[in-house]
C-alpha positions, 0 to 999 in steps of 0.5 A: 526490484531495488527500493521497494517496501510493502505495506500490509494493514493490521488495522482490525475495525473497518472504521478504524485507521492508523497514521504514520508520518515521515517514517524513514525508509532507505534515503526517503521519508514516507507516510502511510496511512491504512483505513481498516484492511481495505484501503491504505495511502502511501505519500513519498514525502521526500527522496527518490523513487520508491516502489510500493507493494500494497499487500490486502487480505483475502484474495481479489481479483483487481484493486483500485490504484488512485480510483483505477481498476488494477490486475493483482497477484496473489502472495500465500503468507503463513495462512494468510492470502493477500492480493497485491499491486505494485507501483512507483511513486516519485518523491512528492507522489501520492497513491490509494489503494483499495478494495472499492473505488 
């Protein structure tokens, strides 16, 4: 699918989080930010529609979208299994995801 990016957090501590702002992806500017491995915001700030993959380690069955119970895939990289979901986000949205509601 054309303009989709993905997110997985490298955030190690559960009480630990990272920000980024205005990261220039493709025609858009996004900002993402990932509250330990189980949970992460994405805004698309400006652009047109980008669709986002949100990457958490381990394997679940379902993750919550914006507080919504969500089907996941799962993706094996390396070692590493992580559940997937995907979604569109038009300029100005916002979305959650995490491993709680």
């Amino acid at each position: 699918v054309s303009n989709t990016f993905s997110t997985i957090s490298r955030v190690t501590n559960d009480g630990a989080w990272a920000e980024m702002k205005n990261i220039p992806l493709l025609a858009n500017k996004v900002t993402v930010v990932h509250y330990g491995q189980s949970k992460t915001k994405v805004t698309n700030e400006s652009g047109g529609t980008l669709n986002w993959s949100a990457k958490v380690p381990g394997i679940h069955s379902f993750l919550f979208i914006n507080g919504h119970r969500t089907d996941t895939t799962s993706v094996v990289d390396g070692t590493q299994t992580y559940s997937v979901v995907s979604m569109e986000l038009n300029e100005g949205d916002e979305a959650i995801v995490s491993v709680d509601k």
